[in-house]
N, C-alpha and C positions, 0 to 999 in steps of 0.2 A: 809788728810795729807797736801794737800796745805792750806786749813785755819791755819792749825800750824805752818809751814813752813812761811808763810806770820804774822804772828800775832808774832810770832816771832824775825821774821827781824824787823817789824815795833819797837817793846820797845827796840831793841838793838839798834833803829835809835834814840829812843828819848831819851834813859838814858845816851847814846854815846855822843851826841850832845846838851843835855837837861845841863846835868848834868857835860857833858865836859866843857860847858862854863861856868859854874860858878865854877869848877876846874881851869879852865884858869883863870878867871878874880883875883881869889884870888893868882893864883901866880903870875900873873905882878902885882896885888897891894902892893904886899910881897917884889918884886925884884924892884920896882921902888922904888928912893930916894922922889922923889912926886906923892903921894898915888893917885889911881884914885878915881872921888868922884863917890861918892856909890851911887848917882843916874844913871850915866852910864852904869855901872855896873848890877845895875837894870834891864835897857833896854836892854841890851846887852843879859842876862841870859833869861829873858824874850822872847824874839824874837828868841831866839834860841829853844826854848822848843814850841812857837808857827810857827815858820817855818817847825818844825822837824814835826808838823803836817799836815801842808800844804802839804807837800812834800809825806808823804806817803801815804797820802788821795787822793789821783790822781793816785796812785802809785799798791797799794796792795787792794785801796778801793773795786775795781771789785773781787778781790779774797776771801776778810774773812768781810769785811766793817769797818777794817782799824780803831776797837776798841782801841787797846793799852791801853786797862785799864780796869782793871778789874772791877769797878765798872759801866763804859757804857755798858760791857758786861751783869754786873746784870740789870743794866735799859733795856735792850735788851731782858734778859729772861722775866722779869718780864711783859714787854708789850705785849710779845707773838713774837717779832724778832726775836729770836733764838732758836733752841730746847735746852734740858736742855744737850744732849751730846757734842751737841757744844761748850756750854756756860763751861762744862768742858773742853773741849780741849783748850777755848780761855783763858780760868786760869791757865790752866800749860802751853799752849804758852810762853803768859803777863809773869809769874814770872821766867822762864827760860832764855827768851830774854832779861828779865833788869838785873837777875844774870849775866850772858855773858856780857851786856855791862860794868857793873860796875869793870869786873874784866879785862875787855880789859881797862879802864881808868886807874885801877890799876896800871896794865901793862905799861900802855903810861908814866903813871904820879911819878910811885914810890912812892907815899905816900899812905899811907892808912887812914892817920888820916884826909884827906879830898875829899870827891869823891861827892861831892855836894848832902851830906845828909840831912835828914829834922829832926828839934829839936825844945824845947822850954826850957821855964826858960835861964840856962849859955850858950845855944847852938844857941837861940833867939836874932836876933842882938838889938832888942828892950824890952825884953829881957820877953816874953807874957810866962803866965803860963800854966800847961795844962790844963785847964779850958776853955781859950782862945784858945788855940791851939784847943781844940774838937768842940769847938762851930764853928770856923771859916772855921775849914778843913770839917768840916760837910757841910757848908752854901756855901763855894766856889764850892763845888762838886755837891752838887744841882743845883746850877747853872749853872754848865759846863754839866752834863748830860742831864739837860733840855734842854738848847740849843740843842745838840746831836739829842735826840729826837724830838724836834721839827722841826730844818731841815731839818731833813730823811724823815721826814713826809711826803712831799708832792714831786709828780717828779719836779715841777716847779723849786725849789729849788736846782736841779740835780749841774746847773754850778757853785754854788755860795758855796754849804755846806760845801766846805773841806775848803776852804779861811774863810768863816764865824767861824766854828770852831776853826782852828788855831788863829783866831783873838782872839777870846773868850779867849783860852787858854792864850796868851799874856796879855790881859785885868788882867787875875785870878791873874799871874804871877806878874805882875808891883804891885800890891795891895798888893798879901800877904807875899812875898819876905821876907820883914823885917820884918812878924810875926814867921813866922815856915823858911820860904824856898820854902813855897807852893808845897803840894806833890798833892792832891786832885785825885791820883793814888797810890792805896797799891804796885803796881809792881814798880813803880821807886822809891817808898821807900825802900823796900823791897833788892833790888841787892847792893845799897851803905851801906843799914846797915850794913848785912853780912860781909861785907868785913872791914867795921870799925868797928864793934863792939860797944863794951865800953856801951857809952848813946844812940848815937845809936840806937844799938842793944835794950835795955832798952827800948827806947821811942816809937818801932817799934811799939804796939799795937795802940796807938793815931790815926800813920798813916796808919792803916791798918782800923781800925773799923769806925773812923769818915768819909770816903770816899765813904764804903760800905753805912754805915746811908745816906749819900747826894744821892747817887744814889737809895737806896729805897725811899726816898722823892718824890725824881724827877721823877719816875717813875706813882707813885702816882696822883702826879700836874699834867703831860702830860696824865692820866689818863681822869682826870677830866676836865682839859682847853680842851681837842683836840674828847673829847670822844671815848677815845681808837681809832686813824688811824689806819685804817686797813693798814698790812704790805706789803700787795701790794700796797701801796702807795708811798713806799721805792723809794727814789731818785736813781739813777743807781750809783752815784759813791760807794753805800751803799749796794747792793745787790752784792751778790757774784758770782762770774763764774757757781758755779754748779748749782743757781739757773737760772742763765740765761740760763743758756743748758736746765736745766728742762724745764722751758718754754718751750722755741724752744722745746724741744722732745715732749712736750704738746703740742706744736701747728700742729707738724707735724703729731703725731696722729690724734688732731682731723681734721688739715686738710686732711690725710687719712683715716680716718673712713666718712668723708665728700665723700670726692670721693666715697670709695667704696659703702656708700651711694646711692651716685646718679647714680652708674652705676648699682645699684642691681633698683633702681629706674626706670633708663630706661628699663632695661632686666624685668622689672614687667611690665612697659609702654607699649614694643615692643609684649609681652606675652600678656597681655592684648588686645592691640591694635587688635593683631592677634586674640584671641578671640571675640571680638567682628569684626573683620571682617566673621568669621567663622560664628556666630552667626548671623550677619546680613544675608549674601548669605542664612545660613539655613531659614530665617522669609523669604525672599525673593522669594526663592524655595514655600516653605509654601505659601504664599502669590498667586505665579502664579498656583500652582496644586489645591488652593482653586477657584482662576478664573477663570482657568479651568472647575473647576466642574461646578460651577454656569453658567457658559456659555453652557455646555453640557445641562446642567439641562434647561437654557433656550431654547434651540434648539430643545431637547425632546418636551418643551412644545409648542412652534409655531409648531410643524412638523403637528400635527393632524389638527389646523386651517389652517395651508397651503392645507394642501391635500382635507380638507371640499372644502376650497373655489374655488381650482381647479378642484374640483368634481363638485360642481356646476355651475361654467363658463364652465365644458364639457357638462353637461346637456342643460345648455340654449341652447347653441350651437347649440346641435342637436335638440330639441325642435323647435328655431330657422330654421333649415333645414328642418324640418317637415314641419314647416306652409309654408315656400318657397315653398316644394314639393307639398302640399294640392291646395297653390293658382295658381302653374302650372298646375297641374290639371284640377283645376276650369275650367281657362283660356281654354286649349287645349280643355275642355266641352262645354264651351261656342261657341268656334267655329267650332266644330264638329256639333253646333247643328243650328249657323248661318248657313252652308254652306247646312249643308241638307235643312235647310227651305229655300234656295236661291234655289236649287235643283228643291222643290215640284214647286215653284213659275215659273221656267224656263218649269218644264214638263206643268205647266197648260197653260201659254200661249201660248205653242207649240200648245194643243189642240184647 
């Protein structure tokens, strides 16, 4: 609804003020006794139709991307810019909002036989056939949609597009002014017809198909020269609110799915972490009841050489104690048997 609402207001801005100034300019040309020259005039209508774009291109551009024509709109579907329901909504916006404005000039103005319509042949101030008029509204419109698309193209371009465009638009205007009126938009042809009628009304298909033809062109060219820009390359003043929000709710997801991520991450880590602590103390455990064992097992096996070889350090021992006993013996022999032969020796000299 706001893309309508905004695409809306935008062609009531341009047909209002597009088309009011060259209703203006032809009635002070009308009411002055010295006519304004028709290059003023020019500039004057001109700059009105390319400010009325500046202005809403800063303006509504965040909310619909501040089309106003229904043929940028086809170069929009056609590139992949827009879905095709939007691309409906911004065609009955476009032709609702230039009907409204044409009938509020109406309104202002009290004529109807001039509301700054587009024509050729008697209606032509130069006075171009439709031949000319098809070829020309065709070629201007290509070339105002290219631009379009080309600007959007890139975010670089973000501060400058709506100025560039509107420039463009003034450029188209100062050029074909004195062939048709320069509509190179079926919607701001579209709301003056109606309401004037006559040739007008009559000449409305010119201005309706040769615009669409410039914008499948141009769609095309930008096709080929840019190789299809991808739409997220869309300048900001050219992307609309809900997609900005999309974003952003895109980001927030996945910056929430990030977090929750990384806290399912950690709670794996901490999970982890703790099993492999779990797991280590069990290898650990494991580890000491096996060095355990082998240490038992070694002890078993010294016990029996310990006990041999303190079995036989008691043996020598007493072995040992034997021979001491044997050579006391001896000893206490020996002089048991000095003392007796001192004995016999003592009894014989006695004799």
């Amino acid at each position: 609804m706001k893309k309508f609402i905004a695409e809306f207001i935008g062609t009531f801005v341009l047909v209002t003020f597009g088309c009011g100034s060259a209703v203006a300019a032809n009635s002070i040309f009308l009411s002055m006794s010295v006519p304004l020259p028709i290059a003023f005039t020019t500039l004057l209508i001109a700059f009105a139709f390319g400010l009325s774009i500046v202005a809403m291109a800063y303006s509504i551009g965040n909310i619909s991307g501040c089309h106003v024509n229904p043929a940028v709109s086809l170069g929009m579907f056609i590139t992949k810019r827009i879905s095709f329901s939007d691309f409906i909504v911004y065609i009955v916006a476009q032709f609702a909002g230039a009907s409204v404005g044409a009938m509020f000039l109406w309104f202002c103005f009290g004529a109807k036989d001039s509301l700054g319509q587009n024509g050729y042949g008697s209606a032509s101030a130069i006075g171009a056939s439709m031949g000319v008029a098809l070829v020309l509204e065709t070629v201007l419109t290509c070339i105002f949609v290219l631009v379009v698309l080309g600007v959007t193209s890139k975010k670089e371009y973000g501060s400058v597009a709506g100025l560039v465009i509107g420039l463009t638009l003034t450029m188209i205007h100062i050029f074909g002014i004195p062939f048709t009126g320069t509509s190179v938009n079926p919607a701001r042809s579209f709301g003056p017809a109606v309401f004037v009628g006559g040739d007008a009304l009559s000449q409305l298909p010119v201005f309706i198909i040769a615009p669409l033809v410039g914008g499948v062109l141009a769609s095309i060219l930008f096709l080929l020269l840019f190789d299809g820009a991808k739409s997220d390359d869309q300048v900001p003043e050219f992307e609309t609110c809900e997609d900005l929000n999309e974003k952003d709710s895109v980001d927030e997801e996945d910056s929430d799915a990030d977090t929750v991520d990384a806290e399912e991450d950690d709670e794996n880590g901490d999970d982890i972490s703790e099993e492999d602590k779990d797991e280590r103390v069990e290898i650990s455990e494991d580890e000491n009841k096996e060095d355990d064992e082998l240490a038992e097992k070694d002890d078993t096996k010294e016990t029996p050489e310990v006990e041999k070889e303190a079995t036989e350090e008691t043996e020598s021992e007493e072995h040992s104690e034997e021979v001491e006993c044997d050579e006391e013996a001896e000893d206490d022999k020996d002089a048991d048997t000095k003392e007796s032969e001192e004995d016999s020796e003592e009894k014989d000299s006695s004799k």
